[in-house]
TILO-796738 format. One line per field, with one value per residue (C-alpha): residue number from 1; x, y, z. Coordinates in pm, whole numbers, plus 50000, padded with zeros to 5 digits. Example, Ala and Ser with C-alpha at 12.3 -4.5 7.8 and 13.67 -1.06 7.14 Angstrom:
BEGIN
seq = (1/2) .
xx = (51230/51367) .
yy = (49550/49894) .
zz = (50780/50714) .
//
This chain:
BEGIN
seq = (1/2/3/4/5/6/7/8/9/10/11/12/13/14/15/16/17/18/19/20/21/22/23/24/25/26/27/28/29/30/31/32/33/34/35/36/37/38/39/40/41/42/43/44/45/46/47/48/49/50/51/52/53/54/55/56/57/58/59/60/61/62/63/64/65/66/67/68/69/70/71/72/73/74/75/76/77/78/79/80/81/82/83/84/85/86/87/88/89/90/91/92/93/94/95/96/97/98/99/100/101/102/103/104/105/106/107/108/109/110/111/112/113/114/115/116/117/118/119/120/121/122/123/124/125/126/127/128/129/130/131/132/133/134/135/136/137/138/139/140/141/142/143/144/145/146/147/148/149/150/151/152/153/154/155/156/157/158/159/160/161/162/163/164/165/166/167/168/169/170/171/172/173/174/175/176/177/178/179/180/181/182/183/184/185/186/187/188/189/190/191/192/193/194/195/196/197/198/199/200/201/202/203/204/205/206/207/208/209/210/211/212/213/214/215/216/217/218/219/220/221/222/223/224/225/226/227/228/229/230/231/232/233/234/235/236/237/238/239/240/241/242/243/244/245/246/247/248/249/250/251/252/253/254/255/256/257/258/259/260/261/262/263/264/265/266/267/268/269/270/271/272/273/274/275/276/277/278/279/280/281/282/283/284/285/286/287/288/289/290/291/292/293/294/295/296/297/298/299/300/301/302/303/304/305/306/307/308/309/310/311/312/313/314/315/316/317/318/319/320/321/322/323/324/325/326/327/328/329/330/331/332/333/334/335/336/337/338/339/340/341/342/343/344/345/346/347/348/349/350/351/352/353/354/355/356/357/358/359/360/361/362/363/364/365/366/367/368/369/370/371/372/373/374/375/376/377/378/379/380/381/382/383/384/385/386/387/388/389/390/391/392/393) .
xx = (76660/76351/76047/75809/75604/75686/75961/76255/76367/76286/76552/76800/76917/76887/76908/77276/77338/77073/77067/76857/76657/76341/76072/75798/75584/75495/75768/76089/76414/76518/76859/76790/76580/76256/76344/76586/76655/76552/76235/75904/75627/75375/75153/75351/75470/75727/76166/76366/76373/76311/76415/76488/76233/76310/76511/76248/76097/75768/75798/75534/75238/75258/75045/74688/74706/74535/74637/74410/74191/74370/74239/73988/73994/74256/74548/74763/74909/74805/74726/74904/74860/74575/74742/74592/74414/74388/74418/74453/74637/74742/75032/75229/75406/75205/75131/75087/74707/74722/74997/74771/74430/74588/74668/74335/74186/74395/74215/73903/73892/74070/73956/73916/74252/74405/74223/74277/74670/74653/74388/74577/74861/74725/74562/74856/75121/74803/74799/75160/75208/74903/75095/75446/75295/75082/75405/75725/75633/75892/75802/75981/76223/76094/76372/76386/76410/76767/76936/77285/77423/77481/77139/77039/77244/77225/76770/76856/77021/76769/76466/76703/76731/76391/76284/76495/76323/75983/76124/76309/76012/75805/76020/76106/75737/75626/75915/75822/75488/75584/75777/75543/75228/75472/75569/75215/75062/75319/75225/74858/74972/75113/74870/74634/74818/74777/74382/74453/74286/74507/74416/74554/74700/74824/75059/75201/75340/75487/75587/75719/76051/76153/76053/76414/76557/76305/76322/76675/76670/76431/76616/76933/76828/76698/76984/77224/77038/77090/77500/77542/77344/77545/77876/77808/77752/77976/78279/78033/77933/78301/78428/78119/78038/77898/78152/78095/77682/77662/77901/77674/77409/77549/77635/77317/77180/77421/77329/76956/76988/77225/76964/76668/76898/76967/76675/76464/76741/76657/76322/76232/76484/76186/75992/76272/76367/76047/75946/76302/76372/76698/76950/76983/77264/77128/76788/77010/77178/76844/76697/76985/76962/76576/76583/76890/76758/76410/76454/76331/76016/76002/76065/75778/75526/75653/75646/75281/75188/75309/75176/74833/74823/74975/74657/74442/74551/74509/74201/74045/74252/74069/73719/73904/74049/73726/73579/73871/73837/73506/73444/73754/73654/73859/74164/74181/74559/74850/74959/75191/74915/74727/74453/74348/73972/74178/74415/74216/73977/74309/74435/74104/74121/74511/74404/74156/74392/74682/74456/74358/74688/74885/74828/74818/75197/75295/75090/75243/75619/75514/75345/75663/75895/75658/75596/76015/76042/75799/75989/76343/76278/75990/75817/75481/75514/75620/75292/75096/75187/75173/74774/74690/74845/74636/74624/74799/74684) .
yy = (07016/06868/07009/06903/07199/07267/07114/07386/07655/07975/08145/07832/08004/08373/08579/08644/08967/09091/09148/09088/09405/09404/09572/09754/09647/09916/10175/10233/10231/10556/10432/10315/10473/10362/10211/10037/09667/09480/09604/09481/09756/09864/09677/09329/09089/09240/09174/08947/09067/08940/08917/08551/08418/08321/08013/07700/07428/07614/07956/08168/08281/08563/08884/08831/08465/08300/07903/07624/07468/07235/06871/06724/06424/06551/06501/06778/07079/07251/07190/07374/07759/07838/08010/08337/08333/08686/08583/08260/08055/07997/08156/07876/07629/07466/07171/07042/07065/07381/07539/07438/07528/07869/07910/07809/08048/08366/08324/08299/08543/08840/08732/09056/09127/08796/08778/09132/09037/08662/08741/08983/08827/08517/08673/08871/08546/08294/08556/08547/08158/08100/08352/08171/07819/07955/08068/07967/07545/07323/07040/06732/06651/06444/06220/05982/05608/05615/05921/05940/06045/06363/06494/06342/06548/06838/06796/06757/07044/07224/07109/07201/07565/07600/07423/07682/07953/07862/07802/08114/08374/08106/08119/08495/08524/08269/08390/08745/08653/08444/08679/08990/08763/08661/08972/09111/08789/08766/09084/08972/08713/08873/09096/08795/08638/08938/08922/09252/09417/09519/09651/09579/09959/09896/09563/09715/10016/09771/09521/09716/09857/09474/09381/09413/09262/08951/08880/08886/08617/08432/08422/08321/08010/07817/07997/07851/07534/07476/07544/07272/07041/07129/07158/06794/06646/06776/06538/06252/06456/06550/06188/06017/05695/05444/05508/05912/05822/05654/05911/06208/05997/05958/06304/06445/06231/06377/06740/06637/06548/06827/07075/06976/06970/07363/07485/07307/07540/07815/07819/08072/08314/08501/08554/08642/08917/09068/09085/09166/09369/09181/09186/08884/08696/08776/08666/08291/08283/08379/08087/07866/07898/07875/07567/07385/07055/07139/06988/06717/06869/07176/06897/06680/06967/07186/06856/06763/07152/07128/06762/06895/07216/06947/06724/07045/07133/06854/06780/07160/07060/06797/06975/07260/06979/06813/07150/07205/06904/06884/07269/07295/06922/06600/06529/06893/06918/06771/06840/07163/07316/07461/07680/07979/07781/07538/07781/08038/07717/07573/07945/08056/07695/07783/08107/07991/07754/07996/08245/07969/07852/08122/08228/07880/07808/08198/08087/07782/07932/08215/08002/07797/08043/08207/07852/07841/08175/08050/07715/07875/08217/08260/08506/08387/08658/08969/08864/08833/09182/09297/09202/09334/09682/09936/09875/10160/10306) .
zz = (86754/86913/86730/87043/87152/87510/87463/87347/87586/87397/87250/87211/86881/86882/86555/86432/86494/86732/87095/87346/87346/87339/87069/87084/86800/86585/86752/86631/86850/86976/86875/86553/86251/86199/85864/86024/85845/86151/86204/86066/85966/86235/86108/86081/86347/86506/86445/86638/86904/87237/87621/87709/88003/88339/88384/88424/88274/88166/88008/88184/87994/87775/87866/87819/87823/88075/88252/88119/88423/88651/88538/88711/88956/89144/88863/89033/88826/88555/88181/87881/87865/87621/87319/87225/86868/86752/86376/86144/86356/86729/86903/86922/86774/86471/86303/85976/85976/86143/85860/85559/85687/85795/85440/85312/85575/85501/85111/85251/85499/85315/84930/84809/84875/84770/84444/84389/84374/84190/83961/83739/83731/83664/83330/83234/83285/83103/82823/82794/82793/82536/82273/82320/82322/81987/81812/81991/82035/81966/81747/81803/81475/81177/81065/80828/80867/80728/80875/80916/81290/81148/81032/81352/81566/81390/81431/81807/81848/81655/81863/82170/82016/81979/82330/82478/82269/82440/82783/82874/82824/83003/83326/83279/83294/83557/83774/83805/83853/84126/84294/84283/84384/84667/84790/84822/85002/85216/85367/85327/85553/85796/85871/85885/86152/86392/86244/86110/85764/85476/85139/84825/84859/85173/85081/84768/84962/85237/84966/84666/84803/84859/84538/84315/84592/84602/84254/84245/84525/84326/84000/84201/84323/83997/83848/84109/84113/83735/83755/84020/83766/83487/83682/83827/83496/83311/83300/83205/82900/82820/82818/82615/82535/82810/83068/83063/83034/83373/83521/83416/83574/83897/83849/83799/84065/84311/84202/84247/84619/84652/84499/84718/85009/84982/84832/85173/85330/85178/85173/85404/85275/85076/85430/85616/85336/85323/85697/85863/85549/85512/85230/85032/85181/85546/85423/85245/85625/85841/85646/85686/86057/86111/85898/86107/86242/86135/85773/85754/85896/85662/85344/85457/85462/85184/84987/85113/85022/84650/84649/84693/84473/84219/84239/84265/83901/83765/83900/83771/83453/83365/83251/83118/82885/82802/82707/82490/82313/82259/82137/81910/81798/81878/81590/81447/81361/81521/81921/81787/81596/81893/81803/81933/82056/82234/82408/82543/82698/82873/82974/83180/83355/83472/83573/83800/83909/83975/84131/84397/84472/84445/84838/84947/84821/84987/85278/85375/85317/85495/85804/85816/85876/86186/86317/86344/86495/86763/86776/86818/86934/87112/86864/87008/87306/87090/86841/87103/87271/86904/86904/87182/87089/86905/86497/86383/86049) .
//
């Protein structure tokens, strides 16, 4: 599809499954039930919903927005319609800029809230990681110049044991983290968007009934994501020897490009649950469908999103790591004898860290999946009537 504002006719792919009713933000059908799994809460932008515009090659402004001035020196027609602005961003389609300072602007305008959220959970999953990286390390296998293959298979296997003791309460524990900072900012969000308030009270009753849901959709996609690696390389590691070496390569490669292909895909599954209060396989097909012939798009700033948290964290790593070297002293024991000095230096530097880009990650998935709804189904029109009604509280 052609990502050019201005350029799609609204509504080109409508939601599966919905008609072309239109809704009331913040009132329920007098067909359906108010808890009904297409609507949003009162307080949110509104479901898919939507009457298509007349037939043209402009769609008219929405209520309340008003026609740029003509241009001057006698230019003929008018400019573009000056999108309304009643939150973080404009009501219309976005751009790269736009998306990331509209996640850097949600923190800073609703802090309180944010670091209400990714402050505790940033200590809790900090406290965690220092206790299993204290106890649980692997340490890499000492072997003897002359050991025979089978001493060194049977260390390698070992190390893998205990590798795989430190890693699974490490993602058990940065997953659910993940997924309940998620749920909360995303309604943070999307209150921000309509330039709404919302207390930390207030986005863990909308939130919380989606949670089981959310982190089951967040376990099943690493989970997924690892099977099609292992499934792929499989017959490489079953035949052995050079031959079955460069076929798990291949392999492996294969599942790579394969795994960053669906998980761009499905990357705005977790919005689309949470906001349209889908199920999880309507939420894996809602996201399939906004993200048709928009991926390469969503890739490139997803990618430049994670790029720069990446370089954030390193750079706030780096005095955290200074200060840990020089007050626990330089040489103290080997790399798998952390002490305690050491870790609790490192864990307040990744708190502050997580704490900070925590909502800038749930921003920018959250902005992305708005910015297609625009895009594809005019959503633009039902936010902006959504603004101008009455905050309901």
């Amino acid at each position: 599809m052609n990502d050019t504002p201005g350029r799609n006719k609204p509504g080109s792919a409508p939601s599966d499954g919905q008609d072309d009713t239109p809704a009331i933000p913040g009132q329920s059908s007098p067909t359906e039930p108010h808890d009904s799994a297409s609507q949003w809460s009162k307080d949110q932008p509104p479901a898919g919903r939507w009457s298509p515009p007349p037939a043209g090659r402009n769609r008219p402004p929405a209520p309340g927005r008003a026609w740029a001035k003509p241009p001057q020196g006698g230019g003929g027609g008018y400019g573009a319609a000056a999108a309304p602005r009643p939150g973080v961003i404009p009501l219309r389609p976005l751009g790269v800029g736009e998306i990331l300072d509209a996640s850097v602007a949600t923190l800073r305008r609703y802090w309180r809230t944010v670091l209400a959220v990714t402050v505790p959970v940033a200590v809790v999953t900090q406290v965690v990681l220092m206790f299993v990286q204290r106890y649980l390390s692997a340490e890499a296998p000492k072997l003897h110049a002359d050991a025979t293959p089978t001493e060194q298979l049977e260390a390698a296997s070992a190390y893998l044991r205990a590798s795989f003791t430190e890693l699974a309460p490490t993602m058990l524990v940065s997953v659910a983290a993940a997924v309940f900072v998620s749920a909360l900012l995303t309604v943070v969000v999307s209150r921000a968007i309509l330039g709404r308030p919302v207390t930390l009270s207030e986005a863990w009753r909308e939130a919380s009934p989606r949670l089981p849901q959310l982190l089951l959709l967040s376990l099943a996609l690493p989970l997924g994501a690892g099977l099609l690696a292992f499934t792929a390389m499989l017959p490489g590691l079953l035949l052995g020897g050079g031959g079955g070496a460069t076929l798990a390569f291949f392999g492996g490669a294969a599942a790579f490009l394969a795994i960053v292909w669906l998980l761009i895909r499905f990357s705005l599954a977790s919005p689309a649950l949470m906001l349209e209060r889908q199920g999880i396989v309507p939420a894996l097909k809602r996201s399939a469908k906004l993200v048709t012939g928009s991926w390469w798009r969503i890739f490139g700033v997803t990618l430049l999103a994670q790029v720069l948290i990446t370089v954030f964290i390193w750079v706030l790593a780096i005095p955290f790591t200074a200060i840990a070297f020089a007050v626990d002293g330089v040489g103290t024991g080997s790399a798998f004898e952390l002490t305690w000095t050491y870790l609790i230096v490192m864990a307040v530097g990744g708190i502050i860290s997580s704490a900070l880009t925590y909502p800038i990650a749930a921003g920018v998935s959250v902005f992305l999946y708005v910015d297609q709804r625009i895009r594809r189904e005019a959503l633009d029109v039902e936010l902006t009537k959504a603004a101008e009604s009455p905050s309901q509280h």
